[in-house]
Rosetta silent file (secondary structure, phi, psi, omega in degrees, C-alpha in Angstrom):
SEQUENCE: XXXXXXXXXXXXXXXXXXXXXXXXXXXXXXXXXXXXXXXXXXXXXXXXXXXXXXXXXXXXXXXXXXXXXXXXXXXXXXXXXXXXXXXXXXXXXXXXXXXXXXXXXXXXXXXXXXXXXXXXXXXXXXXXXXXXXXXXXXXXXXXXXXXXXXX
SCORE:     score description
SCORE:     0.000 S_00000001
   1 L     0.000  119.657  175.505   -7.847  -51.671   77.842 S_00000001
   2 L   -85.875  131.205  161.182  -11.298  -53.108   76.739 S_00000001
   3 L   -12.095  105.343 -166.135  -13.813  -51.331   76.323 S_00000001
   4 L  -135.635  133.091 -169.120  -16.711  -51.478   79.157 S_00000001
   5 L  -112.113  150.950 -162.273  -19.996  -50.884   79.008 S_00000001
   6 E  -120.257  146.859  151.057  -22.082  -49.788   81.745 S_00000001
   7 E  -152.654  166.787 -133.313  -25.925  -50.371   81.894 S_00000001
   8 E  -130.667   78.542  178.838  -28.962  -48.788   82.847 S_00000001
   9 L    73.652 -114.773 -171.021  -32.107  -51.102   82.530 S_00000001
  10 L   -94.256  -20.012 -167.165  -32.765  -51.172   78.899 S_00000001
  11 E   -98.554  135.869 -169.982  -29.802  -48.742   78.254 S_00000001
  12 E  -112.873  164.606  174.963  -26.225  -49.912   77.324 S_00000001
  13 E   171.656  152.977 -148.053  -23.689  -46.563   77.471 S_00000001
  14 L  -155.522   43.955  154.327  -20.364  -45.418   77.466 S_00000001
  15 L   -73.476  121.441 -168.509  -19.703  -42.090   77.831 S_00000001
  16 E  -122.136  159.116 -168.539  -16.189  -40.949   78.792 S_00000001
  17 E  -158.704  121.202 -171.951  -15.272  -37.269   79.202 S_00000001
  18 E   -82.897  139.959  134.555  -11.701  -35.570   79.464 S_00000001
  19 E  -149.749  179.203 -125.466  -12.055  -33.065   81.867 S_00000001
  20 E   176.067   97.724  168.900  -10.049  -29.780   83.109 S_00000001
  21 E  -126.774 -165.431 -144.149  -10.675  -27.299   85.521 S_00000001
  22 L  -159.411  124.529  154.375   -8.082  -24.779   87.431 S_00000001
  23 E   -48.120  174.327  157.724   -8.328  -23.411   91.164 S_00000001
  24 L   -66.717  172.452 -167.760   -8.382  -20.222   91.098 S_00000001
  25 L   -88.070  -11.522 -175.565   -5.106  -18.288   90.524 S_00000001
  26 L  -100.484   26.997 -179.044   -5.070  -16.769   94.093 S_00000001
  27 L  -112.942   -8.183  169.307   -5.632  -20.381   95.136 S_00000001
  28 H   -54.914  -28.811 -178.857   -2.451  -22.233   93.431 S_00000001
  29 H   -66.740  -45.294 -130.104   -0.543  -22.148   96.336 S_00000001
  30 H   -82.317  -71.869  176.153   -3.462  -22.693   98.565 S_00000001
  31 H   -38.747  -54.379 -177.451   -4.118  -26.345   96.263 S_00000001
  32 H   -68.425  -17.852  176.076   -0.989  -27.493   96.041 S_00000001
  33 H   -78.290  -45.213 -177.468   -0.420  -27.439  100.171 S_00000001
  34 L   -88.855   11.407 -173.136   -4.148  -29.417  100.287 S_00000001
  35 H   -29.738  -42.438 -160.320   -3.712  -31.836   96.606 S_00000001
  36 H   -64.170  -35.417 -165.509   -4.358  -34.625   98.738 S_00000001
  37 H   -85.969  -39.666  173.996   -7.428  -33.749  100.608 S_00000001
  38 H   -25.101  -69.221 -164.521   -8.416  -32.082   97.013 S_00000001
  39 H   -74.150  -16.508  165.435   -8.390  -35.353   95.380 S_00000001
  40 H   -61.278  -61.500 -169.858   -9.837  -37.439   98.438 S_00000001
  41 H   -73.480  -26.269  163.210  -12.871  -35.313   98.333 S_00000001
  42 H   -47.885  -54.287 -160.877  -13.443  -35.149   94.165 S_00000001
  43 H   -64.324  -46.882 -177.955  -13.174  -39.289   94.314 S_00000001
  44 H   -51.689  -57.320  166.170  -15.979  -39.006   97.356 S_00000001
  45 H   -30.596  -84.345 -174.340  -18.213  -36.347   95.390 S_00000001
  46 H   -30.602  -58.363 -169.507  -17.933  -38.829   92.332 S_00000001
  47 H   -51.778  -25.089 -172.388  -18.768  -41.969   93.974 S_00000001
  48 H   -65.976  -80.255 -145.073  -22.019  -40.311   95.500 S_00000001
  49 L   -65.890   30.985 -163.383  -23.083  -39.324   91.965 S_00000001
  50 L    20.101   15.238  143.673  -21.925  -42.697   90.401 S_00000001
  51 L   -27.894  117.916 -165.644  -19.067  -40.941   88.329 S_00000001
  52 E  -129.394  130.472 -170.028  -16.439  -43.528   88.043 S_00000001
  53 E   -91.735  135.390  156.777  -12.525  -41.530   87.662 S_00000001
  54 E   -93.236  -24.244 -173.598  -11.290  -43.653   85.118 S_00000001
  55 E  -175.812  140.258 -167.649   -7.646  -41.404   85.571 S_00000001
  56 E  -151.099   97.622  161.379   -7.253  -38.435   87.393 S_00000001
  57 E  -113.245  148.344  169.649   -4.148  -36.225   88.031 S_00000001
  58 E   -85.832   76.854  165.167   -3.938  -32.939   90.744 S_00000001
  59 E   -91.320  176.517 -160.716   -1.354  -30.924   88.566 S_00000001
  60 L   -62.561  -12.226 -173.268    0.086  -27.914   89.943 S_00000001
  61 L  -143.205   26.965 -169.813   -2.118  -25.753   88.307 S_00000001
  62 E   171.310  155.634 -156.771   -5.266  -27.758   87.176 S_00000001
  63 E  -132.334  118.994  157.704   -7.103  -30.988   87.931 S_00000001
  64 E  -127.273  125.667 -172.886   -7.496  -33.522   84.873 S_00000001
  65 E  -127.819  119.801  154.414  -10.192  -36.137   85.079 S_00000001
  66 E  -105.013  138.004 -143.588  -11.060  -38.659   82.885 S_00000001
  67 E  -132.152  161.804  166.466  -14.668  -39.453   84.100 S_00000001
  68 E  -135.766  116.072 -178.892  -17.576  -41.848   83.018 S_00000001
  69 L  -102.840  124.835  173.157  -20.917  -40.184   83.468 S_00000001
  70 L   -91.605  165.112 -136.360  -24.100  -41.514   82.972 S_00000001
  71 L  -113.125   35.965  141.347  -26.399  -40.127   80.335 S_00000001
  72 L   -78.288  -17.088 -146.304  -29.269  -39.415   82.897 S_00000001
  73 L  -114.986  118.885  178.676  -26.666  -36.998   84.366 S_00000001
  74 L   -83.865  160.262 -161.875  -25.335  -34.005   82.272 S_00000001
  75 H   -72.882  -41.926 -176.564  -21.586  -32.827   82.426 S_00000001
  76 H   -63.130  -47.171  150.789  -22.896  -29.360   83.221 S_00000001
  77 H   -44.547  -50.902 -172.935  -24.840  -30.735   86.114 S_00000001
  78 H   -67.429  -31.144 -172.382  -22.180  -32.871   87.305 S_00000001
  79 H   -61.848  -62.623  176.174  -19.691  -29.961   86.842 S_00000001
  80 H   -43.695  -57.218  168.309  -21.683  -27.832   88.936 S_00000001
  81 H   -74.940  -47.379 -167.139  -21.677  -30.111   91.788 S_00000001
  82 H   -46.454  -60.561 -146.923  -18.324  -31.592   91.782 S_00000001
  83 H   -72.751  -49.143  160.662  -16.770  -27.665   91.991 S_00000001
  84 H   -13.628  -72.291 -132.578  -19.549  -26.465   94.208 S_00000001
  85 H  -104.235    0.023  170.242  -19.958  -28.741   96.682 S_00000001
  86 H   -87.686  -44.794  161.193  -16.013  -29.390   96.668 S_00000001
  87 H   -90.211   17.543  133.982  -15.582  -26.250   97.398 S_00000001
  88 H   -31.257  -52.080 -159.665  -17.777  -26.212  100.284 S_00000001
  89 H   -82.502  -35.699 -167.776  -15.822  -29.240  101.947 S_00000001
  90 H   -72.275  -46.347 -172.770  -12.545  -27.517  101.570 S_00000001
  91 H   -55.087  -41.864 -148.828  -13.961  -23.845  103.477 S_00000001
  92 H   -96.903    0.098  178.209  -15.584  -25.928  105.885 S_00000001
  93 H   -85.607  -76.136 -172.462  -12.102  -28.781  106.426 S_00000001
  94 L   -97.072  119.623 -139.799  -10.126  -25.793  106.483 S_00000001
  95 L   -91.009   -4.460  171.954  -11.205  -22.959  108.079 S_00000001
  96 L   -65.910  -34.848  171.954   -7.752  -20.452  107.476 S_00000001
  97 H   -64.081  -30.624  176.709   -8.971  -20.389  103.688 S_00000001
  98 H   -73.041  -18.387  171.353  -12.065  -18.900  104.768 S_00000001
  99 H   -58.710  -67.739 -178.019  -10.170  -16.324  106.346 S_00000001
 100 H   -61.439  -68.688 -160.340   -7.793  -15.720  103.884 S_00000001
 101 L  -105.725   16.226 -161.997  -10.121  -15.860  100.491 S_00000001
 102 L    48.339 -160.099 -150.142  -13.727  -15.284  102.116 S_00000001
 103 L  -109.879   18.620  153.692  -16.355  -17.875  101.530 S_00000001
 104 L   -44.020 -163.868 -163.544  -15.666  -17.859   97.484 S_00000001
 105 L  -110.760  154.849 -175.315  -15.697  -20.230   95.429 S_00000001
 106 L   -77.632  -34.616  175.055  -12.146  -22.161   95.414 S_00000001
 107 E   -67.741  171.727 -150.850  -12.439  -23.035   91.298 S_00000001
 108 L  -124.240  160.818  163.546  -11.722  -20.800   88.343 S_00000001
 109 L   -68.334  164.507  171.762  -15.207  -20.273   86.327 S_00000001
 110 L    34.959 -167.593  166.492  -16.207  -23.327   83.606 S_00000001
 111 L  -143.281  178.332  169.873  -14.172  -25.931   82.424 S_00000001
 112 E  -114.876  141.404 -172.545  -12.927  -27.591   79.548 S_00000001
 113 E  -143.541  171.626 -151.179  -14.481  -31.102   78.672 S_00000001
 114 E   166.257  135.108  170.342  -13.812  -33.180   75.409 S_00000001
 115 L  -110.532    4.793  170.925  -15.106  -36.513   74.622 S_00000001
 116 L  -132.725  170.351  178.146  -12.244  -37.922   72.550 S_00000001
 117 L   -14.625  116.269 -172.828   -8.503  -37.555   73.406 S_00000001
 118 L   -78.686  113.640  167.552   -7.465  -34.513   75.066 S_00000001
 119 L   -46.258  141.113  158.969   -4.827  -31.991   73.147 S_00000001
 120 H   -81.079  -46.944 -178.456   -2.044  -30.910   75.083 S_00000001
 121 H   -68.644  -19.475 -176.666   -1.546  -27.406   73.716 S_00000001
 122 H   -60.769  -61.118  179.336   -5.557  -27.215   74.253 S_00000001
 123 H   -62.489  -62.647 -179.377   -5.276  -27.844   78.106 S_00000001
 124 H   -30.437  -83.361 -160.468   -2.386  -25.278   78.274 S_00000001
 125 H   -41.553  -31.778 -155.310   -3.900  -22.394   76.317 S_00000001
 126 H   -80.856  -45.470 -167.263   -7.303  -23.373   78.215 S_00000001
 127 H   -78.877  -20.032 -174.116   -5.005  -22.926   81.835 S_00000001
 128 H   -67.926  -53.032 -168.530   -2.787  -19.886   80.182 S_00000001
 129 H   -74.816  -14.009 -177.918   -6.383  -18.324   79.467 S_00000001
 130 H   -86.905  -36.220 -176.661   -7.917  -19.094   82.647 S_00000001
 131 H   -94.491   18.631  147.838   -5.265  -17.430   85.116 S_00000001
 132 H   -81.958  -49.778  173.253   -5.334  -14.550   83.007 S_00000001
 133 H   -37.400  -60.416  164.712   -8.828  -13.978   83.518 S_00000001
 134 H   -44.909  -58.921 -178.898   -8.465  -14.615   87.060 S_00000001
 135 H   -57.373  -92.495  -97.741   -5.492  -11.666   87.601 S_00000001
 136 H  -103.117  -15.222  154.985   -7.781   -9.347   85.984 S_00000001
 137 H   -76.199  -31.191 -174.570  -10.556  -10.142   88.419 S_00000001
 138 H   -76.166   -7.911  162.715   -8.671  -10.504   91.132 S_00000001
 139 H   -89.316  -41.733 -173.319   -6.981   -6.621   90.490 S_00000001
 140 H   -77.770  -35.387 -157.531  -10.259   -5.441   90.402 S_00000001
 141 L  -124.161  -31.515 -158.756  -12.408   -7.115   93.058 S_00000001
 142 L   -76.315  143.101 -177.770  -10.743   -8.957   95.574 S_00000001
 143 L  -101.171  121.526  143.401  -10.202   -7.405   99.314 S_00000001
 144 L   -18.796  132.284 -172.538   -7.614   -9.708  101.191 S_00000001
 145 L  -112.239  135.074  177.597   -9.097  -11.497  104.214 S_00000001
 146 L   -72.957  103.326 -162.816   -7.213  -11.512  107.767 S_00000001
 147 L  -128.263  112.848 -177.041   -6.418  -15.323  108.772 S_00000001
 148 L   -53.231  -16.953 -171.163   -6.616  -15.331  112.800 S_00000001
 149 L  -106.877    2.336  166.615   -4.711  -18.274  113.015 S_00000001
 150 L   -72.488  174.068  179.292   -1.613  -16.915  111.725 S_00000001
 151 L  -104.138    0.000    0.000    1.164  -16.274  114.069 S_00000001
């Protein structure tokens, strides 16, 4: 694949970024019934922010993006919004989640990002380590939510 360069004015740039975040763990089910609408609404987020998915898979238990950002915009900004404001669109598309998991956030905390070639045992341990974290908040804090529309 050649190389492509994007530019900005005066500025030539090329920044590519593996990245890897994880629903939450009491939200794996919850993802995998909505992947589709998941990944419709990341590629819509990006395109607002001029993020261009170069490759993107919804796996069962994490979201891997390879993204091109531009270097006005920092991955921690960009990060922020994408999880945010995606998981806004899902409580407010589906309104049984809101029920179900209160108005949290749908994402795991952080992410893992890497600018050169992403490790496979990396992305594991980083998803092994994340849904541990999650069970031990989720024994401690969460109250179960009542979702009106079941039958």
């Amino acid at each position: 694949m050649a190389h492509q360069h994007n530019s900005l004015s005066h500025t030539k740039w090329m920044c590519k970024y593996h990245i890897v975040f994880t629903p939450k763990y009491r939200r794996r089910i919850t993802y995998n019934q909505y992947r589709k609408d998941v990944g419709e609404i990341l590629r819509t987020l990006c395109s607002y922010k001029g993020v261009e998915i170069i490759e993107g898979h919804l796996m069962p238990d994490h979201v891997h993006m390879l993204v091109s950002i531009p270097p006005k915009m920092s991955v921690s900004s960009f990060m922020g919004y994408l999880k945010g404001k995606s998981s806004l669109v899902m409580f407010e598309r589906h309104a049984n989640l809101k029920y179900k998991f209160g108005n949290r956030k749908f994402w795991s905390e952080g992410y893992y990002v890497s600018t050169v070639g992403l490790n496979e045992e990396t992305i594991a341990k980083y998803i092994r380590d994340q849904e541990a974290a999650d069970q031990a908040l989720d024994r401690l804090s969460v109250k179960e939510y009542e979702d009106p529309f079941a039958r």
